[in-house]
N, C-alpha and C positions, 0 to 999 in steps of 0.2 A: 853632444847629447848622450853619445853611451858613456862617456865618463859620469855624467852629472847621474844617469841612471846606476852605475857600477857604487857611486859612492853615495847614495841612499839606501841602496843595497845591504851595502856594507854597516850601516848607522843602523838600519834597520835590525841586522844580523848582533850586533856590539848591544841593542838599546835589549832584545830577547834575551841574550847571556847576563846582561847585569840583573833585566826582571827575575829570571830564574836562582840568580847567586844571590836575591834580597829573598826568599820563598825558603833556601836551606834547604838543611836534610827531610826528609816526609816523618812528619810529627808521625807515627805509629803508635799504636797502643803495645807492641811487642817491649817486653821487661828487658830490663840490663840486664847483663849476669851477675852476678856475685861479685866483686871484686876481692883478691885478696890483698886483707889489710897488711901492710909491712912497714918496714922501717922510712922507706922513701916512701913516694907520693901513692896514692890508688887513686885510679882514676876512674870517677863514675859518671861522667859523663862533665863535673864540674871538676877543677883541682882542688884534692884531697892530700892530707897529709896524717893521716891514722896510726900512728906506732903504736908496732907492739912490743912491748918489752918481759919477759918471764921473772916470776917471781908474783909476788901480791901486792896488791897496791900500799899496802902499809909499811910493807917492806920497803917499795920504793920512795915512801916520804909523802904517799898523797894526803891531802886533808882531807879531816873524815866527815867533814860538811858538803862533802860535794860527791861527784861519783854516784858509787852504788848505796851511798848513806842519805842523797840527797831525795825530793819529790822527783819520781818517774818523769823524763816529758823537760822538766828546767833545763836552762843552761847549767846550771851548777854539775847536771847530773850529768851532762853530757859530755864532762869534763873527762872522766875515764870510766872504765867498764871494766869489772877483772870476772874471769873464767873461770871457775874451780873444780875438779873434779873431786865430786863427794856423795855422798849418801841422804837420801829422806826417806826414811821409815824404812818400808821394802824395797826401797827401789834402789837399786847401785849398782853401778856407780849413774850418778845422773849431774848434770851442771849446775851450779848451784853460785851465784852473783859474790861478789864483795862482803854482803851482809848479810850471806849466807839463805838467800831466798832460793829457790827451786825456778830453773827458768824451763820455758816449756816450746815444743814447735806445733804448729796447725797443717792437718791433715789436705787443709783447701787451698793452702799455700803453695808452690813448687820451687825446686833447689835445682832445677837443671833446665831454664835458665832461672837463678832465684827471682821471687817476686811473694811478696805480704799481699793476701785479700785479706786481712783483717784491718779495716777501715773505720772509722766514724764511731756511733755506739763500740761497736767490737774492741778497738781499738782503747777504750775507757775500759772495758772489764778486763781486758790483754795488753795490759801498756807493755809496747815493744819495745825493747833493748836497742836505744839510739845511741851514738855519740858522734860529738861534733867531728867536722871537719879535721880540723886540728887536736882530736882528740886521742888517747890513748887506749890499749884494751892490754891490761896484765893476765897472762897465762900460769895457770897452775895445775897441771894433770892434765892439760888439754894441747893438741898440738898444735900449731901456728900454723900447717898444711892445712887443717880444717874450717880453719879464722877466714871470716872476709866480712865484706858490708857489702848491702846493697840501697840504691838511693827508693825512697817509697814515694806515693803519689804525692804527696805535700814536700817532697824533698829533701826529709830529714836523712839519717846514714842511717840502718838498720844492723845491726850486728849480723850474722850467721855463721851456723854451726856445719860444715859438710852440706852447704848450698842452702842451707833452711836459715830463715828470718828467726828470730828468737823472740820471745814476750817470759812479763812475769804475770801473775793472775791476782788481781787485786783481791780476790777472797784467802792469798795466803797474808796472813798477817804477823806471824813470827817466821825467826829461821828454819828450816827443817821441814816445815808443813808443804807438803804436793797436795792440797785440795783441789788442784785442776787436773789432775791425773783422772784421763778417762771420759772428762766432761764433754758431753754428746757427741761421744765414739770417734771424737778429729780432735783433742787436745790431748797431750801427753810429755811429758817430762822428756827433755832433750839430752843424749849421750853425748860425751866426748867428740863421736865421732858425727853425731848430728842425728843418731838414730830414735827409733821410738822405746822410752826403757818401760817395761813391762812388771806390773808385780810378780814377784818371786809365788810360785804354785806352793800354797802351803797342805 
């Protein structure tokens, strides 16, 4: 009798541990961190393989149908991402994409541990700087310490700069223009090092 009691016991105890090991980690709304992106894998909660290579992507042979030349948001686009440290108007040095766009960080976002609230609508006037899994980010004036992804609530990779998610502002329409500079006191053109670049006091 006490054995047949000791081994339902025990069934009982085995059938708890597997409920618990189908349940997993505690879904949390708490953000990943940043991962940096590098040569081997980044791990953002899925397997990632992000390289970074220095240099420009045309340098490195990318085609110019895809990338930072492509529709924000595509696979095509998601294909690489390159860095550049460069100039728009007053503002310098500030990052500046592939095809020479101004990319920017939000004020209501966080980089310690990184995470994008710019979502839905927001996220259509701020298309954020993704790339794939398997994709690449070329460095130019920018350093690879400051580089990383993080995964956003749909899943995609986000880029970031010094913890911060990166976007570009669909109202710049050629290169050089920072028309999201400033725009309701949380957008601002993103530094090398990930910081807010400010116009020069004239």
């Amino acid at each position: 009798m006490n054995r047949i009691r000791m081994t339902a016991g025990a069934a009982l105890l085995v059938t708890g541990a597997l409920a618990l090991a189908a349940c997993g980690p505690s879904n949390s709304a708490a953000p990943a961190p940043a991962t940096p992106a590098t040569s081997g894998a980044a791990s953002t909660g899925q397997a990632t393989a992000v390289t970074v290579q220095p240099g420009t992507a045309a340098a490195n042979g990318a085609a110019q149908d895809t990338g930072d030349f492509a529709t924000p948001g595509t696979a095509a686009a998601m294909q690489w991402v390159q860095l550049s440290s460069a100039a728009a108007g007053s503002l310098n040095p500030v990052v500046v994409n592939g095809a020479g766009f101004t990319l920017y960080r939000f004020d209501k976002d966080t980089s310690s541990p990184s995470q994008s609230n710019c979502n839905g609508a927001c996220a259509v006037t701020w298309p954020p700087v993704l790339v794939s899994p398997t994709g690449k980010i070329f460095l130019n004036g920018v350093s690879k310490s400051e580089v990383g992804v993080v995964r956003r609530a749909d899943g995609t990779l986000q880029v970031t700069i010094g913890g911060w998610p990166i976007y570009r502002f669909s109202k710049d329409t050629a290169a050089g223009q920072a028309n999201g500079e400033g725009v309701g006191g949380t957008w601002f053109a993103v530094s090398p090092q990930g910081g807010k670049v400010l116009p020069v006091a004239g």
